[in-house]
C-alpha positions in Angstrom: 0.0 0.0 0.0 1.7 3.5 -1.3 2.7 5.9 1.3 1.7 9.9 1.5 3.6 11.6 -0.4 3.7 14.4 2.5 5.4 11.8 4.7 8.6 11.0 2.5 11.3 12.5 5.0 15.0 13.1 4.2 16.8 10.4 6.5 14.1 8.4 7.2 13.8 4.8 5.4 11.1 2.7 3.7 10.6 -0.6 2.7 9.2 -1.8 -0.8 6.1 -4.7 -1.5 8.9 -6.5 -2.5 11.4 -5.9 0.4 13.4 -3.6 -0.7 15.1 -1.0 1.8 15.7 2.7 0.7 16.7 5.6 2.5 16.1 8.8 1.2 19.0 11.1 0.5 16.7 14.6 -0.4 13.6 15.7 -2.0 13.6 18.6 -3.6 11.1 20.0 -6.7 8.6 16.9 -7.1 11.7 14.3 -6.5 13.3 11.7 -4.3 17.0 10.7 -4.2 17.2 7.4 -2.8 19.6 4.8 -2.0 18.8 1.4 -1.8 20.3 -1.2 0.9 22.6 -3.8 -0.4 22.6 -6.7 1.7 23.0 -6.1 5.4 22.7 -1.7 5.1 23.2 -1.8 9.2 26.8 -2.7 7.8 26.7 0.5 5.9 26.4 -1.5 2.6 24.2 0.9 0.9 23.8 1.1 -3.4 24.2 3.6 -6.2 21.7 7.1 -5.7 18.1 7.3 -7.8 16.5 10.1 -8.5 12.6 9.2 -9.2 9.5 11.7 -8.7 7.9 11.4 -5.5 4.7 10.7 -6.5 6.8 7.0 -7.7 8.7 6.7 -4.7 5.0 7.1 -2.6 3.8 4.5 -5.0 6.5 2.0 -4.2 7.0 2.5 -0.8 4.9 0.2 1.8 5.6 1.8 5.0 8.6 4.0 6.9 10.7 1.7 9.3 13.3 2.4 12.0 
């Protein structure tokens, strides 16, 4: 179930449907930068940076998590 838009939050991470971790980096002007956990991201293993509208990233995200 998409998120709010309103509630995407620089620092704060959400998981995907599919299990998919991603912490947001910024939002600024209608878009997210994102990046996405690579195995274990408590270990600081975190991906490449995606830019994607927010209205996308609300879609894809299930819910915020610690």
């Amino acid at each position: 179930m998409p998120i709010p838009v309103n509630e995407i939050a620089v620092d704060k991470s959400y998981v995907t449907a599919t299990g998919q971790l991603r912490r947001v980096l910024k939002v600024d002007n209608g878009t997210v930068t994102y990046e996405e956990a690579r195995g274990k991201a408590v270990s600081g293993n975190w991906g490449l940076w995606t830019t994607v509208g927010d209205g996308k990233f609300a879609q894809d995200a299930d819910r915020k998590v610690r």
